[in-house]
C-alpha positions in Angstrom: 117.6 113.6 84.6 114.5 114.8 86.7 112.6 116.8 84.9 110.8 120.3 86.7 108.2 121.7 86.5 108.3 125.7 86.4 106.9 127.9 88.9 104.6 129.7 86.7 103.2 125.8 85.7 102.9 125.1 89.5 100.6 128.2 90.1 98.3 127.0 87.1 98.3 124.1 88.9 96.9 125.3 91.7 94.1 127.5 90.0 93.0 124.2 88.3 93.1 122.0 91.3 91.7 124.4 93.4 88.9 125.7 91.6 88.2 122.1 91.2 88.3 121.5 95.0 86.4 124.0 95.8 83.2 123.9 93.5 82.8 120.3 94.5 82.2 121.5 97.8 84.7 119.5 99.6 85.4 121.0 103.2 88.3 122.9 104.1 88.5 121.8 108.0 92.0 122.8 108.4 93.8 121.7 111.9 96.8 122.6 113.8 99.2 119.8 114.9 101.1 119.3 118.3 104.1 121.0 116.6 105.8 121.2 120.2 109.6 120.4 119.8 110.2 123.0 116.9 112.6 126.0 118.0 110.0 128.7 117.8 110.4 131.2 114.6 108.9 134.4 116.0 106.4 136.2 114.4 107.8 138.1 111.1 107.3 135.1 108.3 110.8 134.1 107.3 112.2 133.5 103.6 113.9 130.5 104.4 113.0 127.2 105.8 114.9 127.1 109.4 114.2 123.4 109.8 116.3 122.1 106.4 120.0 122.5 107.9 118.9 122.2 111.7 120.3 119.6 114.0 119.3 116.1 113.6 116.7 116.0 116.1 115.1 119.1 114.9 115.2 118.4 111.6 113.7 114.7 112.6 110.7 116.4 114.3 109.9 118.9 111.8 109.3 115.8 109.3 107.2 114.3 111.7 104.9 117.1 112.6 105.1 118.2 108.8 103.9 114.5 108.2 100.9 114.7 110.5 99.6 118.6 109.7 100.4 117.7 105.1 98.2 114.5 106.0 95.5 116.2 107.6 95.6 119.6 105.7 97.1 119.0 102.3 97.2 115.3 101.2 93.5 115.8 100.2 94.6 117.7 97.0 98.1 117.2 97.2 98.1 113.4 97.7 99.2 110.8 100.4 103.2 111.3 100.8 102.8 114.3 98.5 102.1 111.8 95.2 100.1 113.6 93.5 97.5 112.0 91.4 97.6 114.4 88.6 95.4 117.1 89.6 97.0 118.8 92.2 100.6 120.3 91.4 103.3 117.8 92.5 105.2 119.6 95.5 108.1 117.1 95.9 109.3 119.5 92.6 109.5 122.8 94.6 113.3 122.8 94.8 115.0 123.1 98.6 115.7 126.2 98.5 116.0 129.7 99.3 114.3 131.1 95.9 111.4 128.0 96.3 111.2 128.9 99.7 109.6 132.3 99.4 107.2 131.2 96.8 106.3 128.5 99.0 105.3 131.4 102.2 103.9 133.6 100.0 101.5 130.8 98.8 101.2 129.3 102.0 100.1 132.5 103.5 98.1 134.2 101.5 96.5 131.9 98.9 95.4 132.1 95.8 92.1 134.1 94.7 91.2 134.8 90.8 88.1 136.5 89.5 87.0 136.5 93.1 87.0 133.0 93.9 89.2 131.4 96.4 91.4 128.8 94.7 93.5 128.2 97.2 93.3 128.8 100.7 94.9 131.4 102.9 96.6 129.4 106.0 98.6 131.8 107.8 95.7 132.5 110.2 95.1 128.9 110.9 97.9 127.1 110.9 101.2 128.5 112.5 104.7 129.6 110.9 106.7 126.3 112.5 103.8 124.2 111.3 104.3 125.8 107.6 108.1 124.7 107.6 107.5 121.5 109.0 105.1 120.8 105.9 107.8 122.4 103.5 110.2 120.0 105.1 108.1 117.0 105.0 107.7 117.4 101.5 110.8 118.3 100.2 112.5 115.1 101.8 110.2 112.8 99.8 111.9 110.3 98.5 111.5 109.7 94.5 109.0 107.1 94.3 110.2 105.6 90.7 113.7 105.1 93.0 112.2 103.1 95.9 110.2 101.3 93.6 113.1 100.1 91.6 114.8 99.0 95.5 111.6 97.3 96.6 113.2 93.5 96.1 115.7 94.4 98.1 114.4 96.0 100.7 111.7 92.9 100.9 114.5 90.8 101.6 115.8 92.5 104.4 112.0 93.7 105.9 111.7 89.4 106.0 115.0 89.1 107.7 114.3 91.6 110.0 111.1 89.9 110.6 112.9 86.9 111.5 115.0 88.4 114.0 112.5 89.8 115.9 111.1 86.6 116.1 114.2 85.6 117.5 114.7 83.5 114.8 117.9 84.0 113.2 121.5 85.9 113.9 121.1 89.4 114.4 124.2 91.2 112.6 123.1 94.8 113.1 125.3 96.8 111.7 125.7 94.7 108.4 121.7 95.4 108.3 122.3 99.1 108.8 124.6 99.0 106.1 122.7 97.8 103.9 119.8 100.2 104.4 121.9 103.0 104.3 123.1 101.9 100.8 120.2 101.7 99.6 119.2 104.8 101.2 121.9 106.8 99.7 120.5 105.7 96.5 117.2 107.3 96.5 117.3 111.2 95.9 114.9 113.6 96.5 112.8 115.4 94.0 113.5 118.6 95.1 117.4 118.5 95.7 117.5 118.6 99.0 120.1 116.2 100.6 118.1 113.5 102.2 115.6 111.5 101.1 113.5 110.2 104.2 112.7 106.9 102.7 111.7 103.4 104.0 115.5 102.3 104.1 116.3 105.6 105.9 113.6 105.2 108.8 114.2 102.0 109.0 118.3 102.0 109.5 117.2 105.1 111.7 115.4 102.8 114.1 117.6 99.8 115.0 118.8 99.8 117.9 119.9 96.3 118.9 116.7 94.9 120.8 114.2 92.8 119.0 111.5 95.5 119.1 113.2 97.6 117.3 113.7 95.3 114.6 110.1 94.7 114.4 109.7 98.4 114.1 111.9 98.8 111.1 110.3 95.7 109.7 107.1 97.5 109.9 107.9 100.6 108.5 109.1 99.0 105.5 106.0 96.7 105.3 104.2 100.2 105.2 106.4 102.3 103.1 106.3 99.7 100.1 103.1 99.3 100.1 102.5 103.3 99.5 105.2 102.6 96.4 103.6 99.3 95.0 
């Protein structure tokens, strides 16, 4: 049973972390990302993230611009992959969906002051409305990190015979490696409830494509992702 962390716990959260942030001085320098790709959204904030139920490819592309602008923007407080270190509030627990959703824009856009000190920043006039779902959806298709950890052996096994194959050492049987990373994948949930976790087996299954290259690609990425997890 994941445990969650209420709302009202989140915000305090924030005002810790924040304040914290902020009277050490560190900078703000918050940047837009190449968010081209993402249906546009208009202007009037929505309620609901548009990106969570899109197509495939849209839903693809909102994790990888909300991966680039939470790594430039948010992963200083928040942490790398959203792990937080125990300061910042862990947003992988915001829930996917509707309710969460609206706390997450109204924070988003408007910040957080208290007693006149900024404790959070406003971003709404910096960073754009597609941008702000693409973070939400990067986040809430974390995978649970206790989960991947608890798969690493496994997924070492096959990163090496992957390895091998793209060596061209070896006999390639593609879709018994798919298989298996997509077991493996539907084993590790999300902390936020959302459907799919976009972990290392789940990039990696994603990215075979019968040539050697792209088994050196999957290879990498779980080379990378475990080593986040370890």
């Amino acid at each position: 049973m994941t445990l969650r962390t209420p709302r009202h716990a989140l915000a305090a959260a924030f005002a810790v972390m924040a304040g914290t942030a902020f009277a050490a001085g560190l900078p703000l320098g918050i940047t837009e990302v190449d968010n081209a790709g993402l249906p546009d959204v208009g202007e009037d904030w929505l309620a609901e993230n548009p990106y969570r139920a899109a197509d495939h490819d849209v839903w693809t592309r909102a994790i990888e611009v909300g991966e680039s602008a939470y790594t430039q923007n948010c992963a200083r407080c928040h942490g790398l992959g959203a792990i937080s270190g125990g300061l910042a509030p862990d947003l992988r627990m915001l829930e996917a969906s509707d309710y969460d959703d609206e706390w997450f824009a109204e924070r988003f856009q408007h910040g957080m002051t208290q007693d006149g000190i900024t404790k959070m920043p406003a971003f709404a006039d910096v960073l754009s409305q597609k941008t702000a779902w693409a973070i939400r959806t990067y986040v809430e298709t974390r995978p649970d990190d206790q989960a991947v950890m608890t798969e690493s052996p496994a997924l070492k096994e096959l990163r090496d015979e992957l390895a091998l194959w793209a060596k061209g050492e070896g006999t390639p049987d593609e879709p018994a490696m798919k298989a298996k990373l997509d077991e493996i994948a539907a084993r590790i949930p999300t902390l936020s409830s959302a459907p799919i976790a976009d972990s290392v087996a789940y990039r990696a299954s994603e990215q075979l494509d019968g040539t050697p290259a792209s088994y050196a690609v999957a290879a990498e990425t779980l080379t990378v992702g475990l080593s986040v997890h370890n």
